[in-house]
Z-matrix of the N, CA and C atoms (Angstrom, degrees):
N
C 1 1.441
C 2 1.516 1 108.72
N 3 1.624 2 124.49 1 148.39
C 4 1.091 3 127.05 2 -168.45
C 5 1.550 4 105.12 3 -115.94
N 6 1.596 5 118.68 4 150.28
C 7 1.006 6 139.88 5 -178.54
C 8 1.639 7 101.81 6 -16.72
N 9 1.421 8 102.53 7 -58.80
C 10 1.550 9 102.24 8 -157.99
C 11 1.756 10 100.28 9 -66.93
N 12 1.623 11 124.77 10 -29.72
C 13 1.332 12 135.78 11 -169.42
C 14 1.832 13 110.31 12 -61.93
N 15 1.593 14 90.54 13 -46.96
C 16 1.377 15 92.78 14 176.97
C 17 1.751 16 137.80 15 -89.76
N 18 1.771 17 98.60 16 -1.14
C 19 1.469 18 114.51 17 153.89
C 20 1.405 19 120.62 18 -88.79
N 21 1.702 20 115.58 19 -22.34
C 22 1.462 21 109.40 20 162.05
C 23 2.025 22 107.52 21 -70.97
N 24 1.226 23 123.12 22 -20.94
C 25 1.505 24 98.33 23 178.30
C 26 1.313 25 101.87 24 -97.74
N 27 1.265 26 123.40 25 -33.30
C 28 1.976 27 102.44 26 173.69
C 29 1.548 28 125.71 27 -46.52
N 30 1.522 29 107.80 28 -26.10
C 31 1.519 30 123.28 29 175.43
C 32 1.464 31 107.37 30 -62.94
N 33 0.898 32 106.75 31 -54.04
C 34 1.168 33 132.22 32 -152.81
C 35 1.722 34 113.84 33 -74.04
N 36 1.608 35 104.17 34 -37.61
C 37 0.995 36 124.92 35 171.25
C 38 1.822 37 91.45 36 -68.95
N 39 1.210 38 91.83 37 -74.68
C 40 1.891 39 92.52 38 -162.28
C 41 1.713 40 107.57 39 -48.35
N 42 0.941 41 136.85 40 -1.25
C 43 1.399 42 136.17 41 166.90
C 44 1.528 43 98.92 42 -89.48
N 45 1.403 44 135.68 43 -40.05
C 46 1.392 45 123.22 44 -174.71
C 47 1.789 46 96.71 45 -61.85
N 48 0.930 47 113.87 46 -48.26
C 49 1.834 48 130.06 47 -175.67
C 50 1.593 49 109.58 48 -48.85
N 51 1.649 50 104.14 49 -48.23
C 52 1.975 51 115.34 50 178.38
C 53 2.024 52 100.55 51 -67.73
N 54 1.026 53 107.79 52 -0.87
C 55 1.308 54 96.74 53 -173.36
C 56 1.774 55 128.15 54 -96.90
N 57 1.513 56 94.37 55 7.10
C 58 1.629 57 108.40 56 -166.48
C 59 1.886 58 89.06 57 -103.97
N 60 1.336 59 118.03 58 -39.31
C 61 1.564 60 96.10 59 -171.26
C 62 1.928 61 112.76 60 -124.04
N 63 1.207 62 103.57 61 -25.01
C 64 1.343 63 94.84 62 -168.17
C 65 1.811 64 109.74 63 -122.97
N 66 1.480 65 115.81 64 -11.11
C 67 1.088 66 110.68 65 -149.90
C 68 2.358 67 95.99 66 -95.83
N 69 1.545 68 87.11 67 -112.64
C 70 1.636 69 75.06 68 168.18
C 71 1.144 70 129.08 69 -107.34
N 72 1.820 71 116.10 70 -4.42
C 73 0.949 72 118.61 71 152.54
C 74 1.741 73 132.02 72 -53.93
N 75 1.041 74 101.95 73 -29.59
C 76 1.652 75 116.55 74 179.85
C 77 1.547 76 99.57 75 -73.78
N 78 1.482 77 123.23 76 -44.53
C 79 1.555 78 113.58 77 -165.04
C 80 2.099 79 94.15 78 -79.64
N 81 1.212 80 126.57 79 -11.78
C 82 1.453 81 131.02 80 -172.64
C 83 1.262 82 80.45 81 -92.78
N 84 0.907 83 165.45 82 -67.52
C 85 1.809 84 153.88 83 -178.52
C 86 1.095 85 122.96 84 -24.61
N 87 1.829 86 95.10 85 -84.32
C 88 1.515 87 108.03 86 143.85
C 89 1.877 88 134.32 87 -10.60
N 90 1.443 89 92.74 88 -57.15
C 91 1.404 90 81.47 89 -170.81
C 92 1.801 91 102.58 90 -86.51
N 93 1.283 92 131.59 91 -18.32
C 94 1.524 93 130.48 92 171.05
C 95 1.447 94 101.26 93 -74.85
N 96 1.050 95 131.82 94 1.15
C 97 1.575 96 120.56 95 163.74
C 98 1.199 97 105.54 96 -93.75
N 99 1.421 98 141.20 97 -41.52
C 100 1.445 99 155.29 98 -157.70
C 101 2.001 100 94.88 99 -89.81
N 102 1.166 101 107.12 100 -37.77
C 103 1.443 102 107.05 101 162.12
C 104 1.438 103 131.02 102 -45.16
N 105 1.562 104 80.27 103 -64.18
C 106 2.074 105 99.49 104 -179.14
C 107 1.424 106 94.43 105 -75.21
N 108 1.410 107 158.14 106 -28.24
C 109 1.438 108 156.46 107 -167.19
C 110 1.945 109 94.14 108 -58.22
N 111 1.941 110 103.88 109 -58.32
C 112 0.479 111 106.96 110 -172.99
C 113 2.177 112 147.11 111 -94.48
N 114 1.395 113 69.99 112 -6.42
C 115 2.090 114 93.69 113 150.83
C 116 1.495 115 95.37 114 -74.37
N 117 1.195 116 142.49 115 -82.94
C 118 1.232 117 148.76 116 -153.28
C 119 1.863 118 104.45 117 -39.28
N 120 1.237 119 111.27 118 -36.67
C 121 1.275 120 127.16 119 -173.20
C 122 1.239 121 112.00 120 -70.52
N 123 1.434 122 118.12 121 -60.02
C 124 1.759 123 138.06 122 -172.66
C 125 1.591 124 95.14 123 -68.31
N 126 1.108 125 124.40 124 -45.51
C 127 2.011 126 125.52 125 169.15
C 128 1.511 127 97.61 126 -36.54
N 129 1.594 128 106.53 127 -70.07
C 130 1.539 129 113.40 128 -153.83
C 131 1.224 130 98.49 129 -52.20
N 132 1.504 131 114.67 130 -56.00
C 133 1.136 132 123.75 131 -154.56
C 134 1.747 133 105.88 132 -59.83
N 135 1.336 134 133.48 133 -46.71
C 136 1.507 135 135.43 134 167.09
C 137 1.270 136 118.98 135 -42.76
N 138 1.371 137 124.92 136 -38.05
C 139 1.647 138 127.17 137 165.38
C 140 1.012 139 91.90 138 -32.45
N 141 2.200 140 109.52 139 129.42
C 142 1.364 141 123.22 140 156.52
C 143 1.834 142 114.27 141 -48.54
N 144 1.525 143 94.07 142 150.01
C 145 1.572 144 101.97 143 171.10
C 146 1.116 145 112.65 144 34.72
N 147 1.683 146 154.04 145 -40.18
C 148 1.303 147 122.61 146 -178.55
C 149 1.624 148 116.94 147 -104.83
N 150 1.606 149 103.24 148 1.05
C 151 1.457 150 93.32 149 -169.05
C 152 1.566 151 121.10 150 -74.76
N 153 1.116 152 116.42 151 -31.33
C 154 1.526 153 108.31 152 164.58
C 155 1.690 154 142.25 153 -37.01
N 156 1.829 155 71.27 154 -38.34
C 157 2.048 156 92.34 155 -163.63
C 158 1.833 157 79.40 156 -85.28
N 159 1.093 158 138.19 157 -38.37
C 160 1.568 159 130.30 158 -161.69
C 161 1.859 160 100.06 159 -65.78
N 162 1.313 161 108.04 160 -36.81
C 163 1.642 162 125.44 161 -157.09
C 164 1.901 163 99.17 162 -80.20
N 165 1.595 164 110.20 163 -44.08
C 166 1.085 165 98.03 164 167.38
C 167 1.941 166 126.04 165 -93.60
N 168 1.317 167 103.81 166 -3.37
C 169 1.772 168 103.91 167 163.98
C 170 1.620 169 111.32 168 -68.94
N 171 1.436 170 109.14 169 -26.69
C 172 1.357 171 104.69 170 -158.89
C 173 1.815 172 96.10 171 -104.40
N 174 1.510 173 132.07 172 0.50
C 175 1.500 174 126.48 173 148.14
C 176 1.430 175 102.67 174 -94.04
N 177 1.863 176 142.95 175 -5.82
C 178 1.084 177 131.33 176 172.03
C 179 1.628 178 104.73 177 -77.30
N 180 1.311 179 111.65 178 -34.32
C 181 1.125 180 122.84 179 -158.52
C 182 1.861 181 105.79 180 -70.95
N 183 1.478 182 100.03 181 -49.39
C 184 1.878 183 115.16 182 168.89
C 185 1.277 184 104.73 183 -55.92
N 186 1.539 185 136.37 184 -52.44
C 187 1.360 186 135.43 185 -171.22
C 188 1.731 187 118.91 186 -56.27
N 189 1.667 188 94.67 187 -49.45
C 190 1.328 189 106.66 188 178.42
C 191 2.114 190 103.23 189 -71.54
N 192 0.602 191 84.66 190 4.63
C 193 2.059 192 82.82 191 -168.49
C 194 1.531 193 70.50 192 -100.37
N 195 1.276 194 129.27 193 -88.11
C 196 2.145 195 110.34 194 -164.82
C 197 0.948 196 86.04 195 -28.33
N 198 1.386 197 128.98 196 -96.18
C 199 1.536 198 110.47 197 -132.43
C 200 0.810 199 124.70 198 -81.28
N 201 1.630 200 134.12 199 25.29
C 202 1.776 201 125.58 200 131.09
C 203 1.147 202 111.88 201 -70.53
N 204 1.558 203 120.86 202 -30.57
C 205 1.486 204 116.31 203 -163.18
C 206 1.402 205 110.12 204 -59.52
N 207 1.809 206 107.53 205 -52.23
C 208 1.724 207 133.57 206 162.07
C 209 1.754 208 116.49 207 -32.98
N 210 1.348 209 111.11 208 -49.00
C 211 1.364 210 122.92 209 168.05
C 212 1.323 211 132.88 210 -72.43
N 213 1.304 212 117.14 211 -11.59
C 214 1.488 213 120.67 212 169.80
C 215 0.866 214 105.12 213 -113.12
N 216 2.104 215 140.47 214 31.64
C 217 1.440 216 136.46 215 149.07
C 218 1.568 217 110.04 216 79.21
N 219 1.291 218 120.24 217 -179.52
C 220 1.441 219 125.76 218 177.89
C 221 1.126 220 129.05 219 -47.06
N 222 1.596 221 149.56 220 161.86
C 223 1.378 222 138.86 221 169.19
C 224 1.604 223 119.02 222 -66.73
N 225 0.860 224 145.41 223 146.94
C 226 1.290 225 137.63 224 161.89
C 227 1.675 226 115.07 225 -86.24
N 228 1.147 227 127.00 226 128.46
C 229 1.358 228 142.61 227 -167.00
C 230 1.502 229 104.69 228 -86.71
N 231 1.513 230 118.68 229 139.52
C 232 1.860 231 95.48 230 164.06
C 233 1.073 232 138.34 231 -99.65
N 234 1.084 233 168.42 232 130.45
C 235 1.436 234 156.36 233 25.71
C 236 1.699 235 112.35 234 -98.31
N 237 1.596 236 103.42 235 3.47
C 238 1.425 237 81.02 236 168.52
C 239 2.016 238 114.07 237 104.08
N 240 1.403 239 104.04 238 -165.46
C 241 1.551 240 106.84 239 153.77
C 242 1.598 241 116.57 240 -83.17
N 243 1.220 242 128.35 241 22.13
C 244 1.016 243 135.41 242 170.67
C 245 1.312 244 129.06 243 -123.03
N 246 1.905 245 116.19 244 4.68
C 247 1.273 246 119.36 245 158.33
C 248 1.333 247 139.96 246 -63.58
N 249 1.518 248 136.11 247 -177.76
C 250 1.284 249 136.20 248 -179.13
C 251 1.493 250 110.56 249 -52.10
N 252 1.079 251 130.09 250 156.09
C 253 1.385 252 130.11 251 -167.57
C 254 1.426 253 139.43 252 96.60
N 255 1.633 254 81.91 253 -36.58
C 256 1.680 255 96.64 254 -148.46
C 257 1.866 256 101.45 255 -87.68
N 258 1.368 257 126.45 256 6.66
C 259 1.391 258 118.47 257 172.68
C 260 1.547 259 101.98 258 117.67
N 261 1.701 260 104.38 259 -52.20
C 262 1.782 261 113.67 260 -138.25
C 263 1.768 262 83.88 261 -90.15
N 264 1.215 263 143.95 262 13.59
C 265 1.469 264 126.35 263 150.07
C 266 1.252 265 144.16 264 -112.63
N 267 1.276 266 121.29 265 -169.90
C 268 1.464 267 115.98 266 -157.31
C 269 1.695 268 104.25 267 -75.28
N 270 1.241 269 125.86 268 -36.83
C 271 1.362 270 104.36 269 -174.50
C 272 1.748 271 102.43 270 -106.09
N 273 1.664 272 119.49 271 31.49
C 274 1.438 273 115.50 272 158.37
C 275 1.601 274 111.83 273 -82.59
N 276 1.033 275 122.55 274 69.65
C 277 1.238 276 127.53 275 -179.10
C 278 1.737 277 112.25 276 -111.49
């Protein structure tokens, strides 16, 4: 096999590899989650008399969760400048 033979299968290979998280396999995931989100929804929502009010408590309920999440500022990380990685511990050696 020639130069050009064996950069067409490394490509080729590494595109079979892009296809488990980010490439189009990830957006075909993506969209069977956004699918079932949305069967799950049109169900609730058909329940006599309460399914509406359940369908919109439970997007009031997600909306109001951002904006506490937004209102209580950044996450806090743990240990700090003194976690794994960072040089200053016992097994950064």
């Amino acid at each position: 096999m020639n130069t050009y033979g064996s950069a067409a299968a490394a490509k080729l290979a590494a595109s079979h590899l892009a296809l488990g998280g980010g490439g189009i396999g990830g957006l075909i995931i993506h969209l069977i989650i956004w699918h079932l989100i949305w069967r799950l929804l049109f169900s609730v929502w058909h329940i006599h008399i309460f399914g509406p009010f359940i369908v919109f408590a439970v997007i009031a309920a997600f909306i109001g969760h951002g904006i506490w999440r937004r209102q209580r500022g950044p996450r806090r990380r743990r240990g700090g400048l003194t976690g794994y990685g960072t040089g200053s511990g016992p097994r950064d050696w």
